[in-house]
N, C-alpha and C positions, 0 to 999 in steps of 0.2 A: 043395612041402612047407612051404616056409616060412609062405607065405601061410596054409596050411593051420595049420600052429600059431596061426597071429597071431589065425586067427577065435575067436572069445569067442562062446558059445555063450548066446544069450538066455532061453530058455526058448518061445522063439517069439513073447515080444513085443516091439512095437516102442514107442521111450519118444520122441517126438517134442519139437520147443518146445511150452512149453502155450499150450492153447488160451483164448483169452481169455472172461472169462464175457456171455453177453448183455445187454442193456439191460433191466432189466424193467419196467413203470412200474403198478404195484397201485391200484387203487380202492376205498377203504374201502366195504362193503355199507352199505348205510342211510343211507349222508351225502349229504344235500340239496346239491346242486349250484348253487344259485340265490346262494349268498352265497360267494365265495370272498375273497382275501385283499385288500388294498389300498382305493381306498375305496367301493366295491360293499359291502364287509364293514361298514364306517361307518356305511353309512346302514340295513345291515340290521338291526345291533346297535338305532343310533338309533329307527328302527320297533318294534320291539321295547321298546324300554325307553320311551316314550311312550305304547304300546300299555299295558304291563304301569299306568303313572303313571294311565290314563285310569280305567281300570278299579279302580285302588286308591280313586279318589276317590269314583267311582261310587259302590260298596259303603259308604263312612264316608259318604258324604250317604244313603245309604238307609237305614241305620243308625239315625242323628242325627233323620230323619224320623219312623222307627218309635217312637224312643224321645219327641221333644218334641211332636209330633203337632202344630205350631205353625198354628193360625187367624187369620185377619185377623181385627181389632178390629170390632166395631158397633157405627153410629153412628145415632142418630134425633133429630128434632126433633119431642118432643113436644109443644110449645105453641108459635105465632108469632103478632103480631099484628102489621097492617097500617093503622096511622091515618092515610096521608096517602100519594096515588101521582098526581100529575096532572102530565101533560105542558103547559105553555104552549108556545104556538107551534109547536108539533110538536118541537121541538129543546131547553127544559128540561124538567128533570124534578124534582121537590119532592115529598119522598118519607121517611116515616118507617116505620121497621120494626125491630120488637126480634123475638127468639124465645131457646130455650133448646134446646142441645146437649148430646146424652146419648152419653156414649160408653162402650161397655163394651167390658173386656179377656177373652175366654172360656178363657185362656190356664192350666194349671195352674200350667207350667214356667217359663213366659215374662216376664217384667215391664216396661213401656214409661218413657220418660223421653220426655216433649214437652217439649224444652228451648225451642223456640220455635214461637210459634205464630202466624197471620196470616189471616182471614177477609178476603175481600171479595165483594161482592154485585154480579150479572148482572142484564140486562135484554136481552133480542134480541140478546145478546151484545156490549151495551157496556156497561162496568165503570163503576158509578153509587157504590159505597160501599167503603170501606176500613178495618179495622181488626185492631188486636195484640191477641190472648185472653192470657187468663193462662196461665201454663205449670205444669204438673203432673207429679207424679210416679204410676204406675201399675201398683198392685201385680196379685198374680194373680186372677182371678174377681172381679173388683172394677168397679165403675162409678162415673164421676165423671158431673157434672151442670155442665157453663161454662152457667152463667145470664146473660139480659139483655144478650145480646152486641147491640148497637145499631147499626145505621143510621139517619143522617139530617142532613138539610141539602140543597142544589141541585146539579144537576151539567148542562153541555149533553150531549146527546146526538147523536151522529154518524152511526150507523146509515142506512141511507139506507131500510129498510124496518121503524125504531122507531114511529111514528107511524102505518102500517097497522097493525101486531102491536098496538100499545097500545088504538086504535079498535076491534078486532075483542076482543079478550077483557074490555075495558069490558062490549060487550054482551051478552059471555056472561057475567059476574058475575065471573071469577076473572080473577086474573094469574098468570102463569106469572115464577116469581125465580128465578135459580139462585146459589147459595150455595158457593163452593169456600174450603176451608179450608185452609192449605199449613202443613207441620211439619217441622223440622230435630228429631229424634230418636234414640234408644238403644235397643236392644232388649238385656236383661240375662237371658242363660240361665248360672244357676249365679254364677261369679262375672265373668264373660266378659261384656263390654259391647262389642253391637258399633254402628256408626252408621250409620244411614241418615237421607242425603241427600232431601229434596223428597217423603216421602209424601203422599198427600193423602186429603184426605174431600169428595164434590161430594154437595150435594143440592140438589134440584129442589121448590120450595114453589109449591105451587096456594096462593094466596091471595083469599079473598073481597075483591070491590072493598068500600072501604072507604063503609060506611053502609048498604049493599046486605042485610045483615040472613044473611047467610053465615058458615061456621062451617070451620074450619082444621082440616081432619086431620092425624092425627099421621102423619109420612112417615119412609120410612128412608132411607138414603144408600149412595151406593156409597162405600167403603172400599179403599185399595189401598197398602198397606206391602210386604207381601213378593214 
């Protein structure tokens, strides 16, 4: 009986120790897996944010394109003349030659500064003449004219194949000069000056042998700044 009092009456249920809850470990839907924390995440960021840098620049230079629509300069040599080309000995050379350089800017936006400037004169490809042009400043649509830039005086020649090449275009009436021009320069968009190093202007003059009763086309030049 006793026992019987002492029972406490549940309702029929039973209240245990609790039960402890599971481990659950959830994965956000839609999260890329490929870049997680530590430095995997680093370098993914880094790709990304050099990705996003490439493509900002891309657009502002295509931009910058659209808007200044920038052209290399042109350059020709309308008039040269050739009074004096003779090899002695196969190895000098005594050689007189002026001509004039036309250079135009076709630029609307653009404006050039040739702070320095330096012609010298080819032959089979040994350098027989040297000299400094004047330096000019150049505005937009605009063309200068360097007049009378000279060659002349002796120079030996090294070439081990000057002395064919000179014999062989004697007989055909012209010589073959080439002409490179080198410039330490400014290009001025707005108010923005920026420099370029070692542009150049190369041109290649057919020239009648001199007496030979031959007459000098006007020729144009390769050009290359930007």
């Amino acid at each position: 009986m006793a026992d019987a009092k002492q029972q406490v009456h549940l309702n029929g249920a039973y209240y245990g120790p609790p039960v402890p809850p599971r481990n659950r470990s959830f994965r956000s839907v839609g999260r890329s897996s490929g870049c997680c924390c530590g430095p995997c995440c680093l370098v993914c960021n880094l790709f990304k944010f050099l990705l996003s840098l490439v493509i900002a620049l891309g657009v502002v230079i295509l931009v910058l394109w659209l808007v200044f629509r920038p052209n290399q300069p042109k350059a020709r040599v309308e008039t040269a003349s050739l009074t004096q080309f003779d090899l002695a000995n196969s190895t000098t050379l005594s050689y007189n030659l002026s001509f004039d350089l036309t250079v135009r800017n076709p630029n609307r936006r653009m404006s050039f500064y040739y702070d320095r400037l330096e012609a010298r004169a080819e032959y089979d490809g040994d350098r027989f003449g040297f000299t400094n042009l004047p330096t000019f400043y150049q505005g937009h649509k605009n063309t200068t004219v360097i007049r009378t830039i000279h060659f002349g005086g002796t120079q030996p020649m090294f070439g081990d194949s000057v002395d064919e090449t000179y014999r062989r275009e004697r007989s055909e009436g012209f010589y073959y000069i080439d002409v490179k021009v080198r410039a330490k320069m400014r290009v001025k968009v707005w108010i923005f000056k920026l420099r370029y190093n070692r542009p150049h202007i190369d041109c290649t003059l057919k020239l009648p042998v001199p007496g030979s009763g031959g007459v000098f086309e006007s020729t144009g030049c390769d050009v290359h700044i930007f």
